[in-house]
TIFIMI-322377 format. One line per field, with one value per residue: x, y, z of N, C-alpha, C in turn; residue in three letters; residue number from 1. Coordinates in pm, whole numbers, plus 50000, padded with zeros to 5 digits. Example, Ala and Ser with C-alpha at 12.3 -4.5 7.8 and 13.67 -1.06 7.14 Angstrom:
// TIFIMI-322377
n_X = (51319|51285)
n_Y = (49431|49775)
n_Z = (50780|50708)
ca_X = (51230|51367)
ca_Y = (49550|49894)
ca_Z = (50780|50714)
c_X = (51320|51290)
c_Y = (49670|50003)
c_Z = (50780|50787)
r = (Ala|Ser)
k = (1|2)
// end
This chain:
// TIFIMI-322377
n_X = (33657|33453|33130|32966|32665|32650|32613|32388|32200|32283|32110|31843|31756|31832|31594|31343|31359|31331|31058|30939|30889|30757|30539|30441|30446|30203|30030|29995|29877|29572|29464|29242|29114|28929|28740|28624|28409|28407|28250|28291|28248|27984|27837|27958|27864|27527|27405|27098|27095|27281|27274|27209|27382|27642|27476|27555|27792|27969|27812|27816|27890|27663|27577|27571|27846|27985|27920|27606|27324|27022|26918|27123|27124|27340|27403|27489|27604|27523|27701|27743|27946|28102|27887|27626|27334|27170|27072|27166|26959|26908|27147|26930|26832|27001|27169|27400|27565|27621|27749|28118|28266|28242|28282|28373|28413|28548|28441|28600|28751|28624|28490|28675|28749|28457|28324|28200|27966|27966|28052|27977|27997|28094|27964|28076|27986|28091|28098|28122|28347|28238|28003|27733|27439|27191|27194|26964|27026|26997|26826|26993|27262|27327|27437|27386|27270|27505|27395|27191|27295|27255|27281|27251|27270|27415|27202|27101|26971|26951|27235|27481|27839|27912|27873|28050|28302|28220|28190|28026|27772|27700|27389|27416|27187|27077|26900)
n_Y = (61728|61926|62088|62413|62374|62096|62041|62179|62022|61804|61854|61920|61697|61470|61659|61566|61369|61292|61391|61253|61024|61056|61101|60853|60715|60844|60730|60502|60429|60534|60322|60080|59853|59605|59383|59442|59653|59943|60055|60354|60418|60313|60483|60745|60762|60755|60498|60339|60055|59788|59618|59769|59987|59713|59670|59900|59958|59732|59546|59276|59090|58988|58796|58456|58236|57964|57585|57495|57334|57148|57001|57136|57448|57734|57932|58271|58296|58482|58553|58667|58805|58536|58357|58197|58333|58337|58371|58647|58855|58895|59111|59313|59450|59494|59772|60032|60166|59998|59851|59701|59652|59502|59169|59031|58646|58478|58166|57916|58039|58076|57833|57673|57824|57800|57541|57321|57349|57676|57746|57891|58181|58386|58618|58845|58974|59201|59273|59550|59490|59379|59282|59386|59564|59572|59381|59115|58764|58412|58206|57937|57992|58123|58030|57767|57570|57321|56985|56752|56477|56138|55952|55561|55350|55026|54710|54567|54351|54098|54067|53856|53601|53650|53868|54045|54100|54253|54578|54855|55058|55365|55544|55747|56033|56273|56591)
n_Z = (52888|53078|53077|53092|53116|53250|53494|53573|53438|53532|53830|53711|53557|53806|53985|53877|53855|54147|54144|53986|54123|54398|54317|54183|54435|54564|54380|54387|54665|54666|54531|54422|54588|54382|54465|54679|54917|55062|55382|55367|55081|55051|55240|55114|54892|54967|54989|55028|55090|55122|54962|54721|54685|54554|54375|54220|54225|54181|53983|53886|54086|54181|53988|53894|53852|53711|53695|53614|53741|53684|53940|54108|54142|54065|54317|54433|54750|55103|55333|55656|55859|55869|55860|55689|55561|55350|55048|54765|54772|55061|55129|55090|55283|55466|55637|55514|55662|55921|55826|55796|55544|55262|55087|54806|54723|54485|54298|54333|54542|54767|54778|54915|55128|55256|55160|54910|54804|54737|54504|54309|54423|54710|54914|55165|55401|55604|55953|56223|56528|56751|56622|56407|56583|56414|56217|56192|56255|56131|56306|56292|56309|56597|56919|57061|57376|57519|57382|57584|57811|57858|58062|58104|58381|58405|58367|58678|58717|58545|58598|58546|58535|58344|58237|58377|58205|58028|57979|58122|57947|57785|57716|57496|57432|57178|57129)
ca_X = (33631|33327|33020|32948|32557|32702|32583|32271|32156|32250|32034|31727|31769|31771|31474|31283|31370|31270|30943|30844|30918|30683|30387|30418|30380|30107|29919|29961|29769|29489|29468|29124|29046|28823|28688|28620|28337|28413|28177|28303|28215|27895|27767|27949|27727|27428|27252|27013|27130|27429|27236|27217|27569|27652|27423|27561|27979|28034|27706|27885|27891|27537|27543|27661|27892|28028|27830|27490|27242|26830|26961|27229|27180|27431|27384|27558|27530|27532|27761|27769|28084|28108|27793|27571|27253|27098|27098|27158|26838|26964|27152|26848|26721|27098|27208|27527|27635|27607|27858|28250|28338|28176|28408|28335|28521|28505|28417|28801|28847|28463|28458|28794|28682|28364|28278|28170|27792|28005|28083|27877|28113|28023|27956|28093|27942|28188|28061|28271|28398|28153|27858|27632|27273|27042|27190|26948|27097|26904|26808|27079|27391|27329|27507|27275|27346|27524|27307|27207|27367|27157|27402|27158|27318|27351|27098|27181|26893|27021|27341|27555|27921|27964|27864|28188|28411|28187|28188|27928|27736|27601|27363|27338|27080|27103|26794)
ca_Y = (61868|61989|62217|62467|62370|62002|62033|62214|61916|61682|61886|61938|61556|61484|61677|61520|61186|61273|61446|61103|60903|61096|61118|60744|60667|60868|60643|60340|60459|60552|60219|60014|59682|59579|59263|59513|59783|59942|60142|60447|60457|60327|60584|60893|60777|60713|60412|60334|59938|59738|59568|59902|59953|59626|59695|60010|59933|59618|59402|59139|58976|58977|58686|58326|58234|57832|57505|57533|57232|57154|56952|57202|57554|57809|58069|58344|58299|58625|58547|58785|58749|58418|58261|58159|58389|58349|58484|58820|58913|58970|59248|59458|59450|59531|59906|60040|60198|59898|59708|59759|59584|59391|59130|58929|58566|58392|58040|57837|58092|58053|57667|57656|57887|57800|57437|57275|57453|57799|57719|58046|58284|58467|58761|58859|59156|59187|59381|59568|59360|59336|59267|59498|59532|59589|59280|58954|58628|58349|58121|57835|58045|58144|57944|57680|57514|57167|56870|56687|56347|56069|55771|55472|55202|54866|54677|54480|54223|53997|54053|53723|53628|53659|54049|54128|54103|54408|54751|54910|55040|55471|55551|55915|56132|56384|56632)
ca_Z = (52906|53109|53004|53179|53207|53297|53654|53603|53357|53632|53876|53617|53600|53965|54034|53752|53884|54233|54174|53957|54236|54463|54207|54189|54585|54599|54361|54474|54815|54609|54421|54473|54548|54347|54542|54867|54894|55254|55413|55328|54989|55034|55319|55089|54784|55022|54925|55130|55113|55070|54747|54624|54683|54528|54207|54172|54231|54153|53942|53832|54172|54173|53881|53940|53751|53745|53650|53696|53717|53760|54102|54198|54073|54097|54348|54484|54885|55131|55473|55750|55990|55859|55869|55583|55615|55256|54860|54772|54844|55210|55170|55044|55442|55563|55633|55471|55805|56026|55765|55772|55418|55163|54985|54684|54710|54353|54333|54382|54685|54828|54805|54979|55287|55304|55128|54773|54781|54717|54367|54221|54474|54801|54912|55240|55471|55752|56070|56341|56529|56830|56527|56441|56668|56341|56139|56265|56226|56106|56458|56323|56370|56736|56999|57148|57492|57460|57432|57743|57766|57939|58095|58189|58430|58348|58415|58757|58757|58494|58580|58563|58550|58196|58216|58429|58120|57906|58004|58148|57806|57793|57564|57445|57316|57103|57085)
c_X = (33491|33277|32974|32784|32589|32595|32452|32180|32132|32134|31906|31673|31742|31632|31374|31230|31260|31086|30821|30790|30797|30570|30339|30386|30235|29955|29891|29868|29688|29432|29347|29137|28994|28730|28626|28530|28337|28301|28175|28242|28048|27802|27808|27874|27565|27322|27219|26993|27207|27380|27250|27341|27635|27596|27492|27734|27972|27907|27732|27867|27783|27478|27627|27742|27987|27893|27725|27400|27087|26861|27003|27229|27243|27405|27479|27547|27567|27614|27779|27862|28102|28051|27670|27402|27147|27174|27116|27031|26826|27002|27067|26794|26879|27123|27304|27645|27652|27756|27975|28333|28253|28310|28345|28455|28415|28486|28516|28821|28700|28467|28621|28776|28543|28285|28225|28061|27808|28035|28072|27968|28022|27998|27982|28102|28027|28110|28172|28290|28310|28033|27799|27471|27181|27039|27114|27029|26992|26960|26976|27240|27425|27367|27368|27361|27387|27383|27298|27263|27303|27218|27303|27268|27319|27246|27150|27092|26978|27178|27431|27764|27975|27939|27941|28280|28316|28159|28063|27848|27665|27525|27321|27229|27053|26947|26792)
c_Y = (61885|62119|62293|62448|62232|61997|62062|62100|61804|61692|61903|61735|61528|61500|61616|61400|61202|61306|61316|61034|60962|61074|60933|60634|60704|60796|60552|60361|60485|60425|60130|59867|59641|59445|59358|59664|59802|60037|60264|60506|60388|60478|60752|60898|60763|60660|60337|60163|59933|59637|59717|59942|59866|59630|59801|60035|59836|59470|59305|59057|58959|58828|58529|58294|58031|57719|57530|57389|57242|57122|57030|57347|57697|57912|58139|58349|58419|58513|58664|58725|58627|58283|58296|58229|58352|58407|58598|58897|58988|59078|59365|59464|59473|59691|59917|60066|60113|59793|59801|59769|59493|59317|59024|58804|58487|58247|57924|57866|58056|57938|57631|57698|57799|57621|57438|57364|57616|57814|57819|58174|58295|58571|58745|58952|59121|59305|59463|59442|59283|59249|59406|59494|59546|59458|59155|58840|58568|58217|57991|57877|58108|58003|57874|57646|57365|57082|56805|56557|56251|55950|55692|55349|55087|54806|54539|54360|54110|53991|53903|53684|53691|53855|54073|54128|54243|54505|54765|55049|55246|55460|55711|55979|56263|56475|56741)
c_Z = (52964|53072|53090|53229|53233|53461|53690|53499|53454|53743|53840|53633|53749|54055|53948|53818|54006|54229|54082|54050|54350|54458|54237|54283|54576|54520|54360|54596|54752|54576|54543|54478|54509|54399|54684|54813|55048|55298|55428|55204|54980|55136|55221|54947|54838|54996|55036|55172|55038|54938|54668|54579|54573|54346|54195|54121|54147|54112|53922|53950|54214|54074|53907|53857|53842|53706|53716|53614|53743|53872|54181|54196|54149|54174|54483|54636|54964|55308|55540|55882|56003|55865|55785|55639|55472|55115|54885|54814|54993|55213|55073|55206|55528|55549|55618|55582|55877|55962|55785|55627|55366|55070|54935|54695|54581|54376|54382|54536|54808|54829|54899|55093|55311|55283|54989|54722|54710|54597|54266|54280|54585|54796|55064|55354|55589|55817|56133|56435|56658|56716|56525|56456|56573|56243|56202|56134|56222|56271|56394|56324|56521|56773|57081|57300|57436|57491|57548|57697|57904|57975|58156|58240|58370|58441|58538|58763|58654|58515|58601|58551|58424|58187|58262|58365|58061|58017|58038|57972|57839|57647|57624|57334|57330|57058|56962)
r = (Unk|Unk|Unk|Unk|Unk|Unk|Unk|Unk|Unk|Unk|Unk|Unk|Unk|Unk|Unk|Unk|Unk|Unk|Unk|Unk|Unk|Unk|Unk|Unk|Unk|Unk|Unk|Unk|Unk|Unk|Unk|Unk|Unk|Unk|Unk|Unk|Unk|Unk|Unk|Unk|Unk|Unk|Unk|Unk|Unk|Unk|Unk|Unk|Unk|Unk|Unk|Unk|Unk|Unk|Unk|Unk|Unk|Unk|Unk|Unk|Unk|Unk|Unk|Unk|Unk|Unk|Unk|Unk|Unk|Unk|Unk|Unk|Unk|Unk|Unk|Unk|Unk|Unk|Unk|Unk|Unk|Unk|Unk|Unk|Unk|Unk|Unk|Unk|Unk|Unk|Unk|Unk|Unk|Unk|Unk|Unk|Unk|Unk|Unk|Unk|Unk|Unk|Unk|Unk|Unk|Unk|Unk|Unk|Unk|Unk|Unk|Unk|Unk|Unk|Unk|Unk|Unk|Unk|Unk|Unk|Unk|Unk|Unk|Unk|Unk|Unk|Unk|Unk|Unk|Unk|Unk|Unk|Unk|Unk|Unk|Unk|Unk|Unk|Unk|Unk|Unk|Unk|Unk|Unk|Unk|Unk|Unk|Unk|Unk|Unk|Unk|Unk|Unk|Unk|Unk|Unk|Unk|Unk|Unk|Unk|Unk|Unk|Unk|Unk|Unk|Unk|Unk|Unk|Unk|Unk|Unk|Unk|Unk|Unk|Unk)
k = (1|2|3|4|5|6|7|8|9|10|11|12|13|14|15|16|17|18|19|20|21|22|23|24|25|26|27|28|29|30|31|32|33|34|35|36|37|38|39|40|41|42|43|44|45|46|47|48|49|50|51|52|53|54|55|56|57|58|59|60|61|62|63|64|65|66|67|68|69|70|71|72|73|74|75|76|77|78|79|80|81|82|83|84|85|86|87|88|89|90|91|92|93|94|95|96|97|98|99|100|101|102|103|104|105|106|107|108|109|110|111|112|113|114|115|116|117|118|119|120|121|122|123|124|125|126|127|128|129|130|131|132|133|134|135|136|137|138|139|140|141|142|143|144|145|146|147|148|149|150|151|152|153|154|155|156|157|158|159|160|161|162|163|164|165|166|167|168|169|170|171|172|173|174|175)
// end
């Protein structure tokens, strides 16, 4: 036997369902990364550096964390577009605007990208994608020219028969 609110139960229902389902997209798009400070949220809190930033979001990645020795000790290193610039200390001399993203890699994921030395975690200021003109680089990440390479002859005065079995011999050097 059917009820006469039967239908409007199913419809009450229905909309119920759908207007969950809506609510629940919309906060997933919201939802933070917590490893990632983009340059949005530092320029609409306006700190006047990406340490500031950094102390202010997210301190923890400010502290080393992993074995720490007198020989070896643990520290947090600062990369910019993938090249090893220094400690945190760096980004107190970078501008928030100039960066695209800051990302924290923990020590497992940092010694895996980057090598053993990373052990404490990174820190990783990404630029756009040209770079950006106010960040300097430290002189050993610029592109050098190749080395020259210096081929000296053999030497023909002693030459005798027994030298026509070896190779003619370069020597290079490396400045």
């Amino acid at each position: 036997m059917r009820t006469p609110f039967g239908w409007r139960i199913t419809l009450v229902a229905s909309l119920l369902c759908a207007a969950c389902l809506s609510r629940a997209s919309q906060t997933t798009n919201a939802r933070l990364d917590r490893s990632v400070i983009t340059r949005d949220q530092m320029v609409q809190a306006n700190y006047a550096s990406v340490y500031d930033a950094v102390t202010a979001l997210r301190s923890l990645w400010l502290q080393p964390r992993g074995p720490d020795s007198f020989i070896a000790p643990s520290i947090v290193w600062v990369y910019i577009d993938g090249s090893r610039v220094g400690s945190v200390d760096v980004l107190k001399t970078i501008q928030p605007r100039l960066v695209n993203t800051v990302r924290f890699y923990d020590g497992p994921s940092a010694t895996s990208r980057w090598g053993v030395d990373n052990a404490a975690g990174v820190i990783h200021v990404s630029t756009w994608s040209g770079g950006a003109p106010g960040i300097p680089l430290p002189d050993s990440t610029r592109r050098r020219p190749p080395d020259s390479t210096v081929v000296t002859p053999p030497d023909s005065a002693g030459a005798g028969p027994s030298d026509d079995r070896h190779p003619a011999t370069e020597t290079i050097t490396i400045r």
